[in-house]
C-alpha positions, 0 to 999 in steps of 0.5 A: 791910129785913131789918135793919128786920125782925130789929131788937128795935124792929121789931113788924112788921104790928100795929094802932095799938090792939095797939101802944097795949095793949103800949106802956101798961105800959111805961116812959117813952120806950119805942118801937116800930117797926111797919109802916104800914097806912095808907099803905105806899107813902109812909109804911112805918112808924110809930114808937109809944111812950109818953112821960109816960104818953101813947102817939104815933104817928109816921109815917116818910116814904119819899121819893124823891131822884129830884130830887137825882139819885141815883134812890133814897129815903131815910127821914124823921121829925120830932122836933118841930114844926121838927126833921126827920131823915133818912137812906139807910134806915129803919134808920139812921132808928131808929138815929139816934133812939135814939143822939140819946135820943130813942127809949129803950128797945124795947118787949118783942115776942113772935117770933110777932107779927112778920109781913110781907107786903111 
């Protein structure tokens, strides 16, 4: 969590509308990461960015690998309809986005906007 936290794609607790407002005057293909005030528990974090002048949000699943025998989660997004990505932790999750070009650059963030209650 700490590597999620200290990344520059990380805006922590923010609202979807805070991420909307900062992410509308940035380039195409600008992220941010944020924490999911949804639904924590089986989605922590929301992937926001703009893309030809339209903000998505995409949630990022936590699931247990419970079932394959190893007792721990791992992190997964789709790309598109039939295209899913996974990996042992959110931040290898991003990582892998952004090394694929599918996320480009971060969205610029104030330190004191980053909070956590986790």
């Amino acid at each position: 969590m700490n590597k999620v936290l200290s990344a520059p794609w990380c805006h922590g607790e923010i609202t979807q509308e805070k991420a909307q407002s900062m992410l509308m005057t940035q380039r195409s293909n600008t992220f941010l990461v944020r924490f999911s005030l949804r639904s924590p528990l089986t989605h922590p974090f929301t992937i926001s960015r703009i893309v030809n002048g339209i903000i998505l949000h995409q949630r990022i699943a936590r699931i247990s690998s419970e079932g394959f025998g190893t007792g721990q989660f791992f992190y997964a997004t789709h790309t598109s309809d039939d295209d899913a990505v996974s990996a042992d932790s959110a931040y290898a999750l991003i990582r892998s986005l952004i090394d694929s070009g599918y996320l480009g650059m971060p969205c610029p963030k104030n330190v004191s906007e980053l909070s956590c209650t986790y």
